[in-house]
C-alpha positions in Angstrom: 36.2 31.7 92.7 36.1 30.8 96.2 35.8 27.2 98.3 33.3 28.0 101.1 33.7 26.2 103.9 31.9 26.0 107.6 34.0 26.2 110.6 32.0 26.7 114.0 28.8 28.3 112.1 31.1 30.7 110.6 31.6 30.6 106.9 35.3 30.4 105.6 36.2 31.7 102.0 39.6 30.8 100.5 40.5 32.1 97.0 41.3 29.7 94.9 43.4 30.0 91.6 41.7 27.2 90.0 37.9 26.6 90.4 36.2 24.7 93.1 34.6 22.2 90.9 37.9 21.4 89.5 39.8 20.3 92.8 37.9 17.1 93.8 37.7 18.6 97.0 34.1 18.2 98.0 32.5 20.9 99.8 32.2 19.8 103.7 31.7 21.4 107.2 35.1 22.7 108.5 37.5 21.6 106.1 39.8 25.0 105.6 42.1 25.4 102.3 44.1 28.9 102.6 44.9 31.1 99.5 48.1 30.7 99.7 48.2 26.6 98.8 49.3 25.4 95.7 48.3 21.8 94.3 50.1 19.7 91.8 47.9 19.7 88.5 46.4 16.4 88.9 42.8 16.1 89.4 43.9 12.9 92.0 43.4 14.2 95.9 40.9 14.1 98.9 40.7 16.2 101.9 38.8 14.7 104.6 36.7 16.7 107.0 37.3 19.4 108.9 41.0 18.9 107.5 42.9 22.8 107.4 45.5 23.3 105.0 47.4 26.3 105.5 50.9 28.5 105.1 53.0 28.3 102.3 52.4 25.1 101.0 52.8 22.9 98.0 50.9 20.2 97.5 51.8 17.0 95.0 49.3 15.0 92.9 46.9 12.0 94.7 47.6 13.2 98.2 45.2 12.0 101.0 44.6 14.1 103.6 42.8 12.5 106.9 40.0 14.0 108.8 40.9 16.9 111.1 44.2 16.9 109.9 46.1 20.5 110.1 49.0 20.7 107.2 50.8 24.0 106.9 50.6 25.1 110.6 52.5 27.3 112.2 56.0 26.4 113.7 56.4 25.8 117.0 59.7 27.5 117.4 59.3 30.8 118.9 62.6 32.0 118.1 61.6 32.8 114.6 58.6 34.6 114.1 58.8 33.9 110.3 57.0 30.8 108.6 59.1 29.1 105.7 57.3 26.5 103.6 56.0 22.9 103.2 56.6 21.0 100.2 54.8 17.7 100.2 55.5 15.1 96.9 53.1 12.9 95.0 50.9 9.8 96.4 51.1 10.7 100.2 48.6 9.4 102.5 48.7 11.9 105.9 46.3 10.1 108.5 43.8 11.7 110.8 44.1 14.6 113.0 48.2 14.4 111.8 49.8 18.0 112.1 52.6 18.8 109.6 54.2 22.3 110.1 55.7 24.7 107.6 60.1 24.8 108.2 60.7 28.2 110.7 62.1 31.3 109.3 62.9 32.6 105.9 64.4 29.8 103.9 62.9 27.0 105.8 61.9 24.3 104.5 59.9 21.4 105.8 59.8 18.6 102.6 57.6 15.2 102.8 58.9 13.2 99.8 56.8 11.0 96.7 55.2 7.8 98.6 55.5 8.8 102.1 52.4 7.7 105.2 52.2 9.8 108.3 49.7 7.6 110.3 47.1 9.1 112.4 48.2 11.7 114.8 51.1 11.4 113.7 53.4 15.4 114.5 55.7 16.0 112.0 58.1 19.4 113.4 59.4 22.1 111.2 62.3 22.2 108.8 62.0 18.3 108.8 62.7 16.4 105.9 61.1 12.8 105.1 62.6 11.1 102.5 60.5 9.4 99.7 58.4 6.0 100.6 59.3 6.2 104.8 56.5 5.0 106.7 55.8 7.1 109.7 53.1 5.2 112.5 50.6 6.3 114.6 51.2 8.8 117.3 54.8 9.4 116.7 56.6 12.7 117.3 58.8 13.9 115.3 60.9 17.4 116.8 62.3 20.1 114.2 65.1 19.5 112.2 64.5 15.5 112.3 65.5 13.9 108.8 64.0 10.2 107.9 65.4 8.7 105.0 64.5 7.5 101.9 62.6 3.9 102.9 63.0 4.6 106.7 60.1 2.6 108.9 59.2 4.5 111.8 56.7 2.5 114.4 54.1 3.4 116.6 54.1 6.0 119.1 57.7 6.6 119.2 59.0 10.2 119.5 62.0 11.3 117.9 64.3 14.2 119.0 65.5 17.2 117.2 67.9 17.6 115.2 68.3 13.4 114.6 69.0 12.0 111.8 66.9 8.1 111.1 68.6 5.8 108.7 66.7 3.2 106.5 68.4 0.4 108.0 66.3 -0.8 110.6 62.8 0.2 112.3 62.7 2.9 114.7 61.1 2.6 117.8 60.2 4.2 121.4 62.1 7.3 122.3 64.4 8.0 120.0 67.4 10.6 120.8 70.3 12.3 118.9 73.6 9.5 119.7 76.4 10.9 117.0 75.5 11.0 113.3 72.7 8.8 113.4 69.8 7.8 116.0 69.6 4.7 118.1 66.7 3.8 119.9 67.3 4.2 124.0 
């Protein structure tokens, strides 16, 4: 069976292993679900419109996806022309027009644990790992390789360097660089 989809007048088909009617995923103008994504078997989920969902990904049980949202995209690091995968847990909420990209070359892994929110437009890099029940705001960056923490609060339109690691300590905010083995806000 196949979820059809309209994207721009054209029509988009993705086979699914499970049937349409099944998902809870209504059908709508431009929302995109690839082939090769996998959902938890809960019936729990919505996919808001014009939403794609793409790459390798996994997908956990009662996971909101906002409108225009793009999970699974590509990574943006050039130097590895391989995608890895996306593994996203259970109750996640992943605001409008958010982009969450698969981890970059073979083996990586970008992981969004149980009970995390990615407000909307939120970016959320390759091979990053978010740990279960962080709150990410509205508009905030995060670069590859960034790892929140279990609990971690990150606020509003702050952007976060590579390879940084955020604690659960305390609220991150503004621009956010790589100081040592764990961030400070500058």
């Amino acid at each position: 069976m196949a979820l059809r989809c309209r994207q721009r007048g054209a029509v988009a088909l993705a086979a699914l292993a499970r049937p349409a009617e099944s998902w809870a995923i209504p059908e709508r103008d431009g929302v995109v679900v690839a082939a090769s994504v996998v959902f938890a078997s809960g019936e729990r989920r919505h996919i808001g419109e014009q939403a794609v969902v793409e790459g390798n990904t996994r997908i956990g049980d009662a996971v909101h996806i906002g409108a225009r949202a793009v999970v699974g995209g590509a990574p943006q690091d050039r130097r590895q022309p391989d995608a890895g995968a996306l593994v996203i847990g259970d109750r996640c909420t992943i605001g409008d027009r958010a982009t969450v990209n698969v981890g970059a070359g073979v083996g990586g892994v970008t992981t969004v644990g149980d009970d995390v929110t990615l407000g909307c437009g939120a970016h959320v890099g390759h091979d990053c790992t978010i740990g279960d029940g962080a709150r990410i705001g509205k508009r905030v960056l995060l670069g590859g390789h960034v790892v929140v923490a279990a609990g971690a609060v990150v606020e509003d339109n702050s952007a976060v360097q590579q390879r940084t690691i955020l604690t659960a300590d305390r609220r991150h905010s503004g621009m956010i660089r790589r100081l040592g083995a764990a961030a400070r806000p500058t």
